[in-house]
KELOSE-335092 format. One record per residue: residue in three letters; x, y, z negated of N, C-alpha, C in turn. Coordinates in steps of 0.02 Angstrom, whole numbers, padded with zeros to 5 digits, always signed. Each point is the difference from the previous one (the first is absolute). Last residue first. Layout:
REM KELOSE-335092
ALAXYZXYZXYZ/...
//
This chain:
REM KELOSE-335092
UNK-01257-00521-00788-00025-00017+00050+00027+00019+00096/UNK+00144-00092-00232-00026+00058+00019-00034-00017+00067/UNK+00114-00097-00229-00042-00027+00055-00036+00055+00012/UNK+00184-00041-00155+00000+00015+00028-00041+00011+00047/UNK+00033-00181-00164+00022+00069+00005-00004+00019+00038/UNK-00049-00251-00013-00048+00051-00065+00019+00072+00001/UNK-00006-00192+00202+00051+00039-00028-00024+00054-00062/UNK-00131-00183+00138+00021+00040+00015+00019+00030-00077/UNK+00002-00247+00072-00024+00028-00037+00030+00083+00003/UNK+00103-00194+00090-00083-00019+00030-00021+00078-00022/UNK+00217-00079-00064-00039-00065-00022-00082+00010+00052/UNK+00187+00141+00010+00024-00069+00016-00064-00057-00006/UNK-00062+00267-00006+00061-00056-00013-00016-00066+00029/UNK-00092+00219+00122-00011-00048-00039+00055-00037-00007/UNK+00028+00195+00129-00072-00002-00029-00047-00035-00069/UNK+00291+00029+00119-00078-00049+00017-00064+00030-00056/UNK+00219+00138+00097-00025-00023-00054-00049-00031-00002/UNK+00125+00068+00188-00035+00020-00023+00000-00042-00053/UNK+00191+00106+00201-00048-00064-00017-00018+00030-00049/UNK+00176+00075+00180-00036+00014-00042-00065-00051-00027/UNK+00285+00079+00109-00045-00050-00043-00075+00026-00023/UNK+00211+00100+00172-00061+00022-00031-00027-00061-00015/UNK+00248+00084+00071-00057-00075+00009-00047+00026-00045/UNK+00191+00124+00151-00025+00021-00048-00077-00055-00004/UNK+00268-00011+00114-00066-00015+00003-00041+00021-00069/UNK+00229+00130+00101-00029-00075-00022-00079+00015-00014/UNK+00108+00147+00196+00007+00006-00073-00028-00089-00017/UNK+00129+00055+00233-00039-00013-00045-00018+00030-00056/UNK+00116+00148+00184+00026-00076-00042-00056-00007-00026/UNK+00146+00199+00177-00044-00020-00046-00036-00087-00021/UNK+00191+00226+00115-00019-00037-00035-00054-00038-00031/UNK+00070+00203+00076+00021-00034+00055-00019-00080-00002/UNK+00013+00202-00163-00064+00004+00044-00010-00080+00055/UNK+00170+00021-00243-00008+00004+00081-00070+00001+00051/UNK+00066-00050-00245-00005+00074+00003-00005+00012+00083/UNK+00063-00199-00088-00092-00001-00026-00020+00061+00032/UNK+00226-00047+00019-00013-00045+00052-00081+00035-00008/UNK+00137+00052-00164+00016+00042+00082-00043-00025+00017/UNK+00024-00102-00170-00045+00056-00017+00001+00027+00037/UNK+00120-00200+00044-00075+00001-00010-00033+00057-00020/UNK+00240+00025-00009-00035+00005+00057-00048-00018+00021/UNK+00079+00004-00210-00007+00066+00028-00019-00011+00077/UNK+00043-00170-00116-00055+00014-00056-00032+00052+00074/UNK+00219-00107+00016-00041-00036+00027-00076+00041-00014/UNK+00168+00087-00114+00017+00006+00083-00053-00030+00038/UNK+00047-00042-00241-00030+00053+00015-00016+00015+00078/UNK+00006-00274-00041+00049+00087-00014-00056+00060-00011/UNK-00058-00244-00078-00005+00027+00069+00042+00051+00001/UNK-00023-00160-00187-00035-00044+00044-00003+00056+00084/UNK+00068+00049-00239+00061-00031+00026-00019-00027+00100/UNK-00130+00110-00233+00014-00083-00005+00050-00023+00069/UNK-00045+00231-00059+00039-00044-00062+00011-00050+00018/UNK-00121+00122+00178+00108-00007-00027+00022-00034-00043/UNK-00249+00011-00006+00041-00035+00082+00082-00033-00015/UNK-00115+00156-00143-00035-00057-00016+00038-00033+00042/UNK-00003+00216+00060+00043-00010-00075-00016-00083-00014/UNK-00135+00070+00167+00066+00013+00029+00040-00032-00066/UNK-00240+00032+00012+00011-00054-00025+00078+00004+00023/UNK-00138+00183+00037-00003-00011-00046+00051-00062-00033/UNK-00013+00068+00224+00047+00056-00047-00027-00014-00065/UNK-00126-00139+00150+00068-00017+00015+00060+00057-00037/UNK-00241+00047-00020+00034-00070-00014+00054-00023+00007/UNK-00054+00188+00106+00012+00020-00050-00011-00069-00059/UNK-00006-00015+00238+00056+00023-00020+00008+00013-00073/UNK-00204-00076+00077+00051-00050+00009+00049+00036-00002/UNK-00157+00160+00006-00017-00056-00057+00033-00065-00006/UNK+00024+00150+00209+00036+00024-00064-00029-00031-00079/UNK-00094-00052+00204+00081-00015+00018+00027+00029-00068/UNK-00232+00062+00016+00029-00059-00004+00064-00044-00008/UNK-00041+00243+00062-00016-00039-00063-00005-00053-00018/UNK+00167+00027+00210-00080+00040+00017-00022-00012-00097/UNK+00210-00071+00103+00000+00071+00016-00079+00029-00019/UNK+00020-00221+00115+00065+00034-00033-00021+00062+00015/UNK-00186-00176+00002+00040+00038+00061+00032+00024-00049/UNK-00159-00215-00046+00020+00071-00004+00058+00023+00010/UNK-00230-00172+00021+00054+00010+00024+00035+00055-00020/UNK-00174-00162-00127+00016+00053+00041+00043+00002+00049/UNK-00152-00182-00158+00065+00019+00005-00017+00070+00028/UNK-00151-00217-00120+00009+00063+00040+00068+00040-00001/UNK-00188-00229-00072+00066+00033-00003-00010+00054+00073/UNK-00171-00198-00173+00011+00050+00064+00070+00039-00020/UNK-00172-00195-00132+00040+00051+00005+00010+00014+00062/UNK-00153-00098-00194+00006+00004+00075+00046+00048-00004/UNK-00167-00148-00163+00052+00007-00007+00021+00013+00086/UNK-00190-00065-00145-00029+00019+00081+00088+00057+00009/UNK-00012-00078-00257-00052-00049+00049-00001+00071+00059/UNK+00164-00053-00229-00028+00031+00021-00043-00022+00059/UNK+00134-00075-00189-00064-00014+00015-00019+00039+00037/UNK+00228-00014-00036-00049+00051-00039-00057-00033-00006/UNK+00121-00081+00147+00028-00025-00037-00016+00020-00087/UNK-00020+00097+00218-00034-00060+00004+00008-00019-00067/UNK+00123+00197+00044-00076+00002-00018-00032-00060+00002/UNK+00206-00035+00046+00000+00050-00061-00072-00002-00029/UNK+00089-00039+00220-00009-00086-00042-00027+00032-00079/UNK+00021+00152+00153-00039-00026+00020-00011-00061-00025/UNK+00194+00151-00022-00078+00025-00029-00056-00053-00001/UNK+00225+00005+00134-00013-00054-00088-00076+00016-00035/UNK+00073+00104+00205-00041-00052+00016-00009-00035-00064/UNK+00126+00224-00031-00076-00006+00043-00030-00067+00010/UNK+00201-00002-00080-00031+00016-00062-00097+00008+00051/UNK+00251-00058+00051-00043-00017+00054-00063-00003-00058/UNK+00232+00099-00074-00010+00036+00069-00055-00020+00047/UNK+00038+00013-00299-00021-00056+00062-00003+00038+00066/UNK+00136+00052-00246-00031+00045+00050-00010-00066+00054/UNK+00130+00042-00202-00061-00039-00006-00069-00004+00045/UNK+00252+00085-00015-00027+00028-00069-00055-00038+00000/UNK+00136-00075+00180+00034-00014-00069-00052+00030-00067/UNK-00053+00063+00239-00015-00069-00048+00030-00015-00041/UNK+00066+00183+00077-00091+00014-00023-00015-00058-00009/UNK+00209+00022+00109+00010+00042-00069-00084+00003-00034/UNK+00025-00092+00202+00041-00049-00057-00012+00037-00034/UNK-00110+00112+00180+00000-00028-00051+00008-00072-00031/UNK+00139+00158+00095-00054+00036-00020-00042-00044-00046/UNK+00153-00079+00148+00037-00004-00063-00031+00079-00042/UNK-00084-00083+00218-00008-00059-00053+00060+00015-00057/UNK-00050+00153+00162-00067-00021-00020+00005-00051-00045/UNK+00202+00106+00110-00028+00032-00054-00084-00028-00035/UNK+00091-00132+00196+00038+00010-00059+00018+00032-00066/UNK-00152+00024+00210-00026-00068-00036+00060-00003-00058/UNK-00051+00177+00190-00002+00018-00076+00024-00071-00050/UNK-00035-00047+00257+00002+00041-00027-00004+00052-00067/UNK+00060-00232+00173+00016+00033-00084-00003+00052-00029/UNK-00086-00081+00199-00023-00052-00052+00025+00038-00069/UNK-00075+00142+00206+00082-00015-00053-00038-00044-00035/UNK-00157+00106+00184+00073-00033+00024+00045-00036-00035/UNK-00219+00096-00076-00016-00032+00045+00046+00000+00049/UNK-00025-00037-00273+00034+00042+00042-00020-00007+00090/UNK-00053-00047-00299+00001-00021+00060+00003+00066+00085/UNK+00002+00023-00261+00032+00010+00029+00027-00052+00076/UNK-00163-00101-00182+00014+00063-00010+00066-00001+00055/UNK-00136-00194-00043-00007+00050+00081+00054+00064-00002/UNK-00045-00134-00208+00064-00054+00036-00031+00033+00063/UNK-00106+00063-00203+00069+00035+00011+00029-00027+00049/UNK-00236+00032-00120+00024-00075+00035+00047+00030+00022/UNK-00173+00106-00209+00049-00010+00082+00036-00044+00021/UNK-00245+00076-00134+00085-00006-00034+00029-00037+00063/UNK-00256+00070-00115+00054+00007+00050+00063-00013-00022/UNK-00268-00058-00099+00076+00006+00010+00046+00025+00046/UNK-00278-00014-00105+00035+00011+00056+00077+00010-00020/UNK-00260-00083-00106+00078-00006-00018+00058+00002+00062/UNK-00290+00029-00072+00025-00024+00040+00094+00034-00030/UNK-00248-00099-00105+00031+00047-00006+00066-00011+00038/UNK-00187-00154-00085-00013+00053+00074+00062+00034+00005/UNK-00019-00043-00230-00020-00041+00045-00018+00049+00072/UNK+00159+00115-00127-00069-00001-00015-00007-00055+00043/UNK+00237+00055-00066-00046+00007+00037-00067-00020-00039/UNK+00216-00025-00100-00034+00066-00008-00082+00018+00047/UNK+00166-00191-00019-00039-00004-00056-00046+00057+00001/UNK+00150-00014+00166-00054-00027+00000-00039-00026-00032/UNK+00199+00085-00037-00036+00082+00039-00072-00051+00012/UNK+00173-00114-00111-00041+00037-00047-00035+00055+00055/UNK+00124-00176+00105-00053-00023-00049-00042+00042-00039/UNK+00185+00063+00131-00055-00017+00026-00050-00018-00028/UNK+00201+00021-00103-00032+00061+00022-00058+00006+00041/UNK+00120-00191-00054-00024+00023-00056-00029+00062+00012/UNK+00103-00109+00187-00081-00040-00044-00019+00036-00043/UNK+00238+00090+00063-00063+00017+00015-00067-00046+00002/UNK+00223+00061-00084-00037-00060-00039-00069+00008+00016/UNK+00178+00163+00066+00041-00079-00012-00066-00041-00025/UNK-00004+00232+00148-00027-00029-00066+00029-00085+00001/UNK+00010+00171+00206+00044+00025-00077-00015-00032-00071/UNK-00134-00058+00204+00069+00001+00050+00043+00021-00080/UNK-00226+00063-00040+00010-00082-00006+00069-00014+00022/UNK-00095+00231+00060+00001-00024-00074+00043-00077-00031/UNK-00090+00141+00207+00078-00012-00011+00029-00009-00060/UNK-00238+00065+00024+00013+00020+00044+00096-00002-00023/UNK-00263-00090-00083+00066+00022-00014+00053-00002+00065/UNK-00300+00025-00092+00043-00005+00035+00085-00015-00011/UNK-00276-00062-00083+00077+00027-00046+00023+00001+00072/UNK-00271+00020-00044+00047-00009+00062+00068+00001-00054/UNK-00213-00013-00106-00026+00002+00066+00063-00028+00036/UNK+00017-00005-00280+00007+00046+00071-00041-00062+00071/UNK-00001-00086-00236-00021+00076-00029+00005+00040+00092/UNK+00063-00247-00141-00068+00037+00030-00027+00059+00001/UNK+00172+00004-00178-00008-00046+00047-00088-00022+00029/UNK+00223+00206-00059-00089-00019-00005-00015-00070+00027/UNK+00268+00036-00054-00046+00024+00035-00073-00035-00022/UNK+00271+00023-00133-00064-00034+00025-00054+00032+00027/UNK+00207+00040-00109+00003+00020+00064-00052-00033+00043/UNK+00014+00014-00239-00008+00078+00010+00014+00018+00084/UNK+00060-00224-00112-00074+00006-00012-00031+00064+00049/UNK+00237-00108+00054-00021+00040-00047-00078-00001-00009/UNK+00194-00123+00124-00075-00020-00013-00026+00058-00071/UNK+00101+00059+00277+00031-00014-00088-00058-00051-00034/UNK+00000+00052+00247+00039-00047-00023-00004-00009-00068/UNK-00094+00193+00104-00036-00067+00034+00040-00071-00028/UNK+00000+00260-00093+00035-00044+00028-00021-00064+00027/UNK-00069+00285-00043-00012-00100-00010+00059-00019+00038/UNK-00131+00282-00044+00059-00053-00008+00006-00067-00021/UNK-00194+00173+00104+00014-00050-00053+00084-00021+00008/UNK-00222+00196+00088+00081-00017+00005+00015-00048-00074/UNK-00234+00101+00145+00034-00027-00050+00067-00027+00009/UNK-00151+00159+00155+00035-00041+00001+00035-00040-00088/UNK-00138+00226+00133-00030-00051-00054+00044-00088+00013/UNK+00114+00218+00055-00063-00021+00055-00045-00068-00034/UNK+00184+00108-00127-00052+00059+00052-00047-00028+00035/UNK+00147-00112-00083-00050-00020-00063-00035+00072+00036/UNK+00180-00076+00109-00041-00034+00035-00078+00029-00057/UNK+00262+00045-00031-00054+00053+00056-00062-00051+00000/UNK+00177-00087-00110-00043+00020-00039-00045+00035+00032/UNK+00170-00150+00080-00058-00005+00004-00071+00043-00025/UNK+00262-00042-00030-00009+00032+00078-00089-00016+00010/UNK+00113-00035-00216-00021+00068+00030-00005+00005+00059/UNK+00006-00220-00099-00063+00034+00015-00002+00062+00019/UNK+00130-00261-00014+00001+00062+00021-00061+00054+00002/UNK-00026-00223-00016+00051-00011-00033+00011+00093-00013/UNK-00223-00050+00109+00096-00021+00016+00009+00017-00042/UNK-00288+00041+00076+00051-00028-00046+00075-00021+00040/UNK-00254+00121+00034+00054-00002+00017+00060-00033-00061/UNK-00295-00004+00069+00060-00009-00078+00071+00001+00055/UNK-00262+00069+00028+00056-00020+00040+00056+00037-00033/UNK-00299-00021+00025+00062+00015-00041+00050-00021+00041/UNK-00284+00093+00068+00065-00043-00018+00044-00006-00049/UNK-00158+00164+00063-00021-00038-00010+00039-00070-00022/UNK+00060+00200+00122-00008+00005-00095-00035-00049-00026/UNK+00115-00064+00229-00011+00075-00031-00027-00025-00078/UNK+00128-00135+00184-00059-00030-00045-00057+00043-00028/UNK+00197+00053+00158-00055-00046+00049-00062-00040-00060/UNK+00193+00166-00067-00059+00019+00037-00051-00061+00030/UNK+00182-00055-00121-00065+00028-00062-00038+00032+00045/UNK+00163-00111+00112-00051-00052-00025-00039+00032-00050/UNK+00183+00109+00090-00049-00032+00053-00055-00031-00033/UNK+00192+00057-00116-00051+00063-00007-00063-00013+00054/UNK+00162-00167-00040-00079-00002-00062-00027+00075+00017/UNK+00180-00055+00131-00058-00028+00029-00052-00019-00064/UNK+00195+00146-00026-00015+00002+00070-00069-00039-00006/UNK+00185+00021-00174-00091-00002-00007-00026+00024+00074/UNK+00260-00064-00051-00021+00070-00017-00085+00016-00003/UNK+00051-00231-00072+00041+00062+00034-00002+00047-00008/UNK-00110-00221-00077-00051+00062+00051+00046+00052+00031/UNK-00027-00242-00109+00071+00032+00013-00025+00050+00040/UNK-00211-00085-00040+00055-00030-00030+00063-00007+00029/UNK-00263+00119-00008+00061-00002+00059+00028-00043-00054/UNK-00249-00032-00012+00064-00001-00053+00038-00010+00074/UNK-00259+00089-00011+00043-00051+00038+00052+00000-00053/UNK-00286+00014-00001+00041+00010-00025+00058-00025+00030/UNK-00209+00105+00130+00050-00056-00039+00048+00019-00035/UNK-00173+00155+00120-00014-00066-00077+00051-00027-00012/UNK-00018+00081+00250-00017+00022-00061-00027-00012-00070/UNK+00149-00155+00179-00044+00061+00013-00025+00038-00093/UNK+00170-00198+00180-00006+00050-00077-00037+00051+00029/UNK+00069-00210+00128-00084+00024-00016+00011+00059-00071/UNK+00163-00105+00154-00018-00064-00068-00069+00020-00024/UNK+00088+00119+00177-00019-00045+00025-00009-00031-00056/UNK+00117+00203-00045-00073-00004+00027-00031-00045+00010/UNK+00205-00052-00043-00024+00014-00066-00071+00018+00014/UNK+00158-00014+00173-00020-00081-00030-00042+00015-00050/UNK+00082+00202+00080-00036-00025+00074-00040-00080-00045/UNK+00173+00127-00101-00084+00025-00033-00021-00035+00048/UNK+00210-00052+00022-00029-00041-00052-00070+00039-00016/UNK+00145+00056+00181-00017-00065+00010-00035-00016-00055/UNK+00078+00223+00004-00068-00005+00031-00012-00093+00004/UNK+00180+00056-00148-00063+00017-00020-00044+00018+00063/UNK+00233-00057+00021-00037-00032-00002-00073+00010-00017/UNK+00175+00137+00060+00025-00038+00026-00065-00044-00004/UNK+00008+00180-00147-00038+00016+00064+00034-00051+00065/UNK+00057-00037-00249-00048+00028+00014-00029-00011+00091/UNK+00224+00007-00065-00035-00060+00025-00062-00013-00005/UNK+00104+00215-00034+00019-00040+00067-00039-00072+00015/UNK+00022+00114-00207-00037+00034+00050-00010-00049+00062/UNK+00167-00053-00145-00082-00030-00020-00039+00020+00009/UNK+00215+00091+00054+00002-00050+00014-00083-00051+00001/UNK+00048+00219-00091+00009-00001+00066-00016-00073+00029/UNK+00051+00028-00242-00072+00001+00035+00001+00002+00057/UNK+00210-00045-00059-00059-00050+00001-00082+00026+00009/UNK+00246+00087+00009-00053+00010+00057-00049-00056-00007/UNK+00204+00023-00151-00024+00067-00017-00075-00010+00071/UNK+00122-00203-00145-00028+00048+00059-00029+00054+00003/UNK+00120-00164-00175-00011+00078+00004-00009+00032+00062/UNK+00035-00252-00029+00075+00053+00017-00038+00083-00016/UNK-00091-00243-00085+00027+00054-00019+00066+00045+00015/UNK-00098-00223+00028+00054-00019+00039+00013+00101-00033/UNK-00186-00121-00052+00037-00048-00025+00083+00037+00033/UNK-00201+00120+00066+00042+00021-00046+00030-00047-00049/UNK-00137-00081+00209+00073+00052+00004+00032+00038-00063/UNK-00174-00170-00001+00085-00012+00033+00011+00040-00021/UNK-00161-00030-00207+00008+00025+00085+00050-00025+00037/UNK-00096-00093-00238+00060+00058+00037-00042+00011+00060/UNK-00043-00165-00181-00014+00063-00030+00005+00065+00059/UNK+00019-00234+00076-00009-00014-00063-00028+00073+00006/UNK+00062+00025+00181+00020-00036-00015+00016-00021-00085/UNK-00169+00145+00172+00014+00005-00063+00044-00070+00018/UNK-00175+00094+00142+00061+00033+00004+00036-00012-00073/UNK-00184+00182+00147+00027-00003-00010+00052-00014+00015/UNK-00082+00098+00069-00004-00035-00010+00023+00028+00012/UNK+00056-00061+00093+00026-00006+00022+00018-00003+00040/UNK+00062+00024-00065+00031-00037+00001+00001+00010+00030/UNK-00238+00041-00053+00021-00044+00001+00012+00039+00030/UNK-00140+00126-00291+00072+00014+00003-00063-00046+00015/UNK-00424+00439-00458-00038+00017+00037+00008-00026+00069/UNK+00096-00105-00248+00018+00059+00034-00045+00006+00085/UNK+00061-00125-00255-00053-00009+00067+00025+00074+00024/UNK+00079-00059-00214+00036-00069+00057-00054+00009+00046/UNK-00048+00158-00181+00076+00005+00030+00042-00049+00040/UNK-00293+00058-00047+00059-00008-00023+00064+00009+00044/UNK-00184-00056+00147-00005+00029-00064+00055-00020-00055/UNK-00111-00084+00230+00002-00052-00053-00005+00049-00072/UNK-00015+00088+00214-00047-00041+00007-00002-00049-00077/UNK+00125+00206+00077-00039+00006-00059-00044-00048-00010/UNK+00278+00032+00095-00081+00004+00022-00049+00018-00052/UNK+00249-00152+00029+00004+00070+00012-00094-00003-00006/UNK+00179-00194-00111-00095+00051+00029+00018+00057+00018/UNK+00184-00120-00119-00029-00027+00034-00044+00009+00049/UNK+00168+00104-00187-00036+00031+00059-00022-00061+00053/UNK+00132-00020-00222-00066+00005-00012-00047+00019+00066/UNK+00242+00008+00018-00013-00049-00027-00071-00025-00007/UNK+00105+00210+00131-00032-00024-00064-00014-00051+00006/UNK+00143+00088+00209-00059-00021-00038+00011-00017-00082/UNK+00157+00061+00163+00016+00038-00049-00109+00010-00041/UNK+00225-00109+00184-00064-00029-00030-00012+00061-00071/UNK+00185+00027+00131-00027+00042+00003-00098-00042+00000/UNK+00236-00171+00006-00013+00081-00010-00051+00021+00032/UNK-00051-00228-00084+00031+00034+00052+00004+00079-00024/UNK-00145-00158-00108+00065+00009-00034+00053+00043+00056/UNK-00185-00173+00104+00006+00016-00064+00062+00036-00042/UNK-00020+00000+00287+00015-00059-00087+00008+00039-00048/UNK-00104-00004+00279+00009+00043-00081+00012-00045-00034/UNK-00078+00062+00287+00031-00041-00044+00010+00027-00084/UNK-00158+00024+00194+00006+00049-00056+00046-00052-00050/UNK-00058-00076+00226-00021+00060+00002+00000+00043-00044/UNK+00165-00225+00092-00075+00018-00051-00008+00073+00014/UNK+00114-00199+00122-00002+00071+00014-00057+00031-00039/
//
């Protein structure tokens, strides 16, 4: 359930080639002032516009999940300790919800690199001293390579769940950290979703040929706990996670950020045969019902640190901030 799905080349991509950078931190015409999901990338892609039905309610939609989740994740982000000075990197930043969070909580003193695949939904941010980067966490392009030893905090928010070759993506955000430098993940655990407190089967048939159609493109539904082998595996050290859900009532904004997933990925569904229209429509009844209400899936917060000192003993020649 990415937060700014996008494939390269999609109608109404109507970025410059050359438009990497939004901003003035870097200068020139590739600097300029996207989680699912965020992001969110299978290889190059996104889900949902692997599946390009021309949603006309996607921002709506990436509103929505915005304010679904973003008090759970500034709440973690406060606690990692971002304060004034640090440098952070959003990665799959979206619609820029929580880098605009994070340039206040660093102010002018700071920095905070918004980077996706995707950038006009980001460009507002260069108002608020926000750098806007277009990257791909996957490609091996030179030009998609990050500062190394360089950020305080990288967050990614439904990023990883959409990335086929995620070590590799991991690897490089933690190239990026600064010894010390802390590396927070989110990404969701799907198997509570639409838990019901009478209908075993409630929604559960539109839920899983939802997402079939998202694993086929490259999409992990237990991506939140995979994190955790992820970052270990990073080198990362004092590695911890935690999960969090909701409850949400039909009919209410919430309820409607699962419908409009569910009207996104419809065309996708049918093609592949796996549920009726009929069946579709009455889970959207069902979501739309006051009367009504259901798990959301588990939102797994990974966060761990960049050891101080390599492998060998010997503190870390980049980066070393008091």
């Amino acid at each position: 359930m990415a937060e700014e799905p996008w494939l390269p080349g999609a109608p109404g991509d109507d970025r410059d080639a050359g438009d990497r950078y939004v901003g003035s931190r870097y200068g020139g015409n590739r600097y300029g002032g996207s989680r699912y999901g965020g992001n969110r990338h299978v290889g190059s892609r996104y889900v949902f516009d692997t599946f390009d039905t021309g949603f006309a309610k996607e921002e709506e939609r990436l509103a929505l999940g915005e304010a679904l989740w973003d008090p759970g994740t500034t709440e973690r982000l406060a606690a990692a300790g971002v304060t004034p000075g640090w440098r952070c990197l959003e990665a799959g930043a979206g619609r820029g919800s929580v880098a605009r969070w994070l340039a206040d909580r660093v102010g002018p003193t700071g920095e905070v690199l918004a980077t996706d695949l995707r950038v006009d939904r980001l460009k507002w941010l260069t108002d608020h001293g926000v750098t806007v980067r277009q990257l791909d966490l996957v490609s091996d392009d030179p030009d998609d390579e990050l500062p190394a030893a360089h950020y305080d905090l990288i967050h990614a928010r439904l990023v990883l769940q959409h990335i086929t070759d995620r070590q590799k993506a991991v690897d490089r955000l933690c190239r990026a950290l600064r010894p010390g430098g802390r590396l927070v993940l989110e990404d969701t655990d799907t198997a509570a979703l639409f838990s019901h407190p009478e209908r075993a089967d409630f929604l559960q048939e539109v839920k899983h040929a939802a997402y079939e159609v998202m694993c086929a493109a490259g999409y992990h539904p237990r991506c939140g706990l995979l994190n955790v082998e992820l970052a270990t595996r990073a080198g990362l050290v004092d590695v911890r996670a935690e999960g969090r859900s909701t409850v949400v009532r039909g009919g209410t904004e919430a309820a409607r950020w699962y419908i409009l997933w569910i009207e996104h990925l419809r065309p996708a569904m049918l093609a592949r045969g796996s549920v009726t229209d009929d069946r579709i429509q009455q889970a959207v009844d069902s979501m739309a019902d006051p009367s009504q209400h259901w798990l959301s899936q588990v939102m797994v917060t990974v966060t761990a640190r960049r050891p101080a000192t390599d492998a060998g003993g010997s503190t870390a020649a980049a980066g070393v901030r008091a």
